[in-house]
N, C-alpha and C positions, 0 to 999 in steps of 0.2 A: 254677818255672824259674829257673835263676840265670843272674843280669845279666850279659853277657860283660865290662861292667866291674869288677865284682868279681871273674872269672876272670883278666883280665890281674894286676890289683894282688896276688891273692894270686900268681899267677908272679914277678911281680916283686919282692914281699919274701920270696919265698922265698930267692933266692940273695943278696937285701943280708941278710937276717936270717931263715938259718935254722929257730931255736932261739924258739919263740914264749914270749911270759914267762908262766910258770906265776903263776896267781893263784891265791889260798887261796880266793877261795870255788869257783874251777873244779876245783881238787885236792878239795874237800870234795865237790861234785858227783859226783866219780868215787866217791870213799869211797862215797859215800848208794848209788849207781848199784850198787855190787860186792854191796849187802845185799839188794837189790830181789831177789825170789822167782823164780828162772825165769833169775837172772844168776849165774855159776860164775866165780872169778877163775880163768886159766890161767896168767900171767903180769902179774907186778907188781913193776916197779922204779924206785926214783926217785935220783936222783941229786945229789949238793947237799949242805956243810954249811956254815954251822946250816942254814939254808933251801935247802929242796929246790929245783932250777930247771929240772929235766930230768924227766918222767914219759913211759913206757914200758910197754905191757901189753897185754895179752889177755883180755876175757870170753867167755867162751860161753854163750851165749843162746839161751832155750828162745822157738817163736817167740811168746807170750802173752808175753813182757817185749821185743817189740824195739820197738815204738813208743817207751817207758819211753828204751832205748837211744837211739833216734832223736834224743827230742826233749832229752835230757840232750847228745848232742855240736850238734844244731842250735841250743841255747839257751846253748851256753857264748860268752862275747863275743868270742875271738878264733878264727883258723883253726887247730885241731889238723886235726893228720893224723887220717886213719883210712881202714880197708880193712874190707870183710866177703865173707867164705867162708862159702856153705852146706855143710852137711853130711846126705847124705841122697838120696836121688833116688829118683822123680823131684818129691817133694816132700822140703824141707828139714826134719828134723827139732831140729835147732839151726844157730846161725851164730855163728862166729867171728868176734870184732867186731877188731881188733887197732886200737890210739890211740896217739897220740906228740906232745907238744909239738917235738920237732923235724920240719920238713918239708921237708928236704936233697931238693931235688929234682936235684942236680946227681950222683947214684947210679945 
């Protein structure tokens, strides 16, 4: 269950600091993440030169790789965005994971 004080703070840095800072080992996490069996990249863009500081994307995921999913965005140390859409009814056969280091909630 998540701390309703962890829910205010992320509301609240969201609009002082939409744009969460991209870390190399959480951009490497994603890489590892797009190889995992059962994980299809749909979209994938990052933004940023030299260093990347904006990532953007879509897996879709077979559901034997969403735990993998889960606990790859639960285990990164800052708050990425993310959404999931099944696909499938009335059981999911995959799920659209989409992730964002930006989490512009004022959209």
């Amino acid at each position: 269950m998540t701390d309703p004080g962890d829910v205010e703070r992320f509301l609240e840095e969201s609009f002082e600091r939409p744009v969460v800072r991209l870390e190399k080992d959480d951009l490497r996490a994603f890489i590892e993440l797009a190889r995992t069996e059962g994980v299809r990249i749909v979209d994938w863009h990052t933004r940023g030169t030299p260093q990347p500081d904006v990532l953007q994307g879509m897996f879709q995921v077979r559901p034997e790789a969403l735990d993998q999913v889960f606990a790859t965005l639960r285990d990164t140390r800052k708050w990425y965005w993310h959404d999931y859409f099944p696909i499938g009814i009335p059981v999911p056969d995959e799920v659209l994971v989409r992730f964002s280091n930006i989490r512009d909630l004022s959209h």
